[in-house]
Each structure stands twice: as structure tokens, then as C-alpha cells.
C-alpha positions in Angstrom: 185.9 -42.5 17.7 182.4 -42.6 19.6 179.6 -43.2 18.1 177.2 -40.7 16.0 174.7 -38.5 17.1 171.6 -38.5 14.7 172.2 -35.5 12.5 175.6 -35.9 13.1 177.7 -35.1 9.6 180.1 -38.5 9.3 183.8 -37.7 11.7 186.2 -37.5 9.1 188.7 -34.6 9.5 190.0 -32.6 7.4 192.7 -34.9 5.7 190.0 -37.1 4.8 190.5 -39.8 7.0 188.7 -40.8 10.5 188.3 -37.9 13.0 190.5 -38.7 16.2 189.3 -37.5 19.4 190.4 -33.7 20.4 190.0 -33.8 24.3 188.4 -36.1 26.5 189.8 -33.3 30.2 188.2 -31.2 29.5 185.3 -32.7 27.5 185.1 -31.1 24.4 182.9 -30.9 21.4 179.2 -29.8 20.5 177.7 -32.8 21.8 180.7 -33.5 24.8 182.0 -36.5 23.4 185.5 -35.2 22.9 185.6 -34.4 19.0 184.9 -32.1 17.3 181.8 -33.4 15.3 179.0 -31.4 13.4 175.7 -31.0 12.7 172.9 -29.3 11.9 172.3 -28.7 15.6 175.5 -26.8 16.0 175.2 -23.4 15.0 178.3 -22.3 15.8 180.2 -25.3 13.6 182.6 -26.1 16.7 184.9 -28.0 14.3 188.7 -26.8 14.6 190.7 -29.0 17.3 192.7 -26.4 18.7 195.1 -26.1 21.6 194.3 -23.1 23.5 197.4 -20.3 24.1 196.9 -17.1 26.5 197.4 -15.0 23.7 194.2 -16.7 22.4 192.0 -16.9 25.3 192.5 -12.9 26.0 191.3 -12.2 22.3 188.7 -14.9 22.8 187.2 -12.8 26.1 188.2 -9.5 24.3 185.4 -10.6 21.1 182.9 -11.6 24.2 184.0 -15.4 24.5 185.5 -16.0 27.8 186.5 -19.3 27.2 188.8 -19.0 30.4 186.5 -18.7 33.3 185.2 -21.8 34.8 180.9 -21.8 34.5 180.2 -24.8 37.2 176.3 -24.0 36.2 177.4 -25.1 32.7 179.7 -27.6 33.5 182.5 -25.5 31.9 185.5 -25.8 33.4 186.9 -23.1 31.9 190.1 -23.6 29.5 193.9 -22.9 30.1 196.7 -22.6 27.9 197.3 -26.6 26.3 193.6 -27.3 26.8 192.6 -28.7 23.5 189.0 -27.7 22.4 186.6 -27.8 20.0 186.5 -24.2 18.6 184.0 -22.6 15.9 185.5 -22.3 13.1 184.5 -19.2 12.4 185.8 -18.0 16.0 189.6 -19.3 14.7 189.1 -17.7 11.0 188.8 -14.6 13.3 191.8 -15.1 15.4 193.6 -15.8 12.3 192.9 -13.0 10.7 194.1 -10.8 13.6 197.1 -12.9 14.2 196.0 -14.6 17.3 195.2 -18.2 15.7 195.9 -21.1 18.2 197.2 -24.1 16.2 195.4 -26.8 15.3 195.1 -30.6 15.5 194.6 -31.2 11.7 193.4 -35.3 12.3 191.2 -33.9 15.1 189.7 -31.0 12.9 186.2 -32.1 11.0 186.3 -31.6 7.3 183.4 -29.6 7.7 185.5 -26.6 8.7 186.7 -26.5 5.0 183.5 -24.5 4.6 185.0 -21.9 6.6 188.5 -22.1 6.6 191.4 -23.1 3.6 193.4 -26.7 4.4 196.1 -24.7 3.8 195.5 -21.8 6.5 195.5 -25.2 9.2 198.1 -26.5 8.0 200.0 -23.5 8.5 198.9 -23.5 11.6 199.0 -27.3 12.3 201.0 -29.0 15.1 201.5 -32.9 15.3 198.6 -34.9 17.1 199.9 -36.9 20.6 200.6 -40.5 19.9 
């Protein structure tokens, strides 16, 4: 776990214990630190660890995200399928609701995305976290 960002809401996901990291390549997270912590800062509440799918990524760019297209101004790599990232949680309530949900790291997920999204729609849509 790195350490907080003032502002930062405290890293534990959404099992209720200590956030683990989502992705280190590429860097994820709203303040690049590879999880998927919160704040006031971050609009956008990029809290659900997910691991990106092509079915995902062309909805993503279909709704105006193109989350698959490198930005080297940004220093966006641009994400393909088994990238894990740091997605906003309202972002994957959408893809769920049209069926297009990527899964989800549940111990890499920040509780704060409880606000958005039901524990049991993750863990639905859960997969096991790499050792």
C-alpha cells in the first residue's frame, strides 16, 4: 500500500480490509500510485479495480471513453484486454447495466465504490486477486 495523499479517504476495499494495489504497468489510479484510492479531488470516484476485456473497451470508446488509445501527451498508455485499472465507478455501474461489465478485483476495489455500486453486483462480478 503506498502512502496517503492528503484528502485521500483511508485504502480499505470493499471487504473491509487494506486496499491492495490494482496495477503498477500500467500505472493506475487517480493519483498514479497503482490503487485505486479516493478523494475529494477525484470527480470521477475511479475506485473499481477492474481487468479490462475488448468487449469493455469498445463500449468504453462507444460512451466517449477511449480508454484503448495510447495519449503519450498524457502519459496514457492506452489499455488492452488484462490491463487492470482503476475505473469510475459509475463508468462500470454503466457497463453493467448494459451487460458489458469487466470483472473486478474485489481486495483492490475501495469501499468507497459502495456509494455507487451493491457488494453484491462485484461480487458477481469478482475474479480472484494474483498472489
Amino acid at each position: 500500500m503506498t502512502r496517503p495523499v492528503p484528502g485521500q479517504i483511508p485504502s480499505v476495499n470493499v471487504l473491509g480490509g487494506a486496499l491492495s494495489p490494482c496495477s503498477t504497468e500500467p500505472l493506475t489510479g487517480f493519483w498514479r500510485d497503482g490503487c485505486c484510492n479516493t478523494g475529494p479531488m477525484d470527480r470521477g470516484t475511479h475506485t473499481v479495480c477492474a481487468v479490462m476485456s475488448a468487449g469493455f473497451l469498445a463500449f468504453s470508446k462507444e460512451r466517449g471513453n477511449d480508454l484503448s488509445t495510447p495519449r503519450p501527451e498524457f502519459g496514457f498508455p492506452g489499455l488492452k484486454p488484462g490491463d487492470r485499472w482503476c475505473l469510475c465507478a459509475g463508468r462500470w455501474a454503466e457497463a453493467l447495466a448494459a451487460g458489458m461489465a469487466p470483472p473486478v478485483v474485489l481486495e483492490s476495489t475501495h469501499h468507497a465504490t459502495l456509494a455507487v455500486v451493491s457488494l453484491e453486483d462485484l461480487k458477481a462480478n469478482a475474479i480472484a486477486s494474483r498472489a
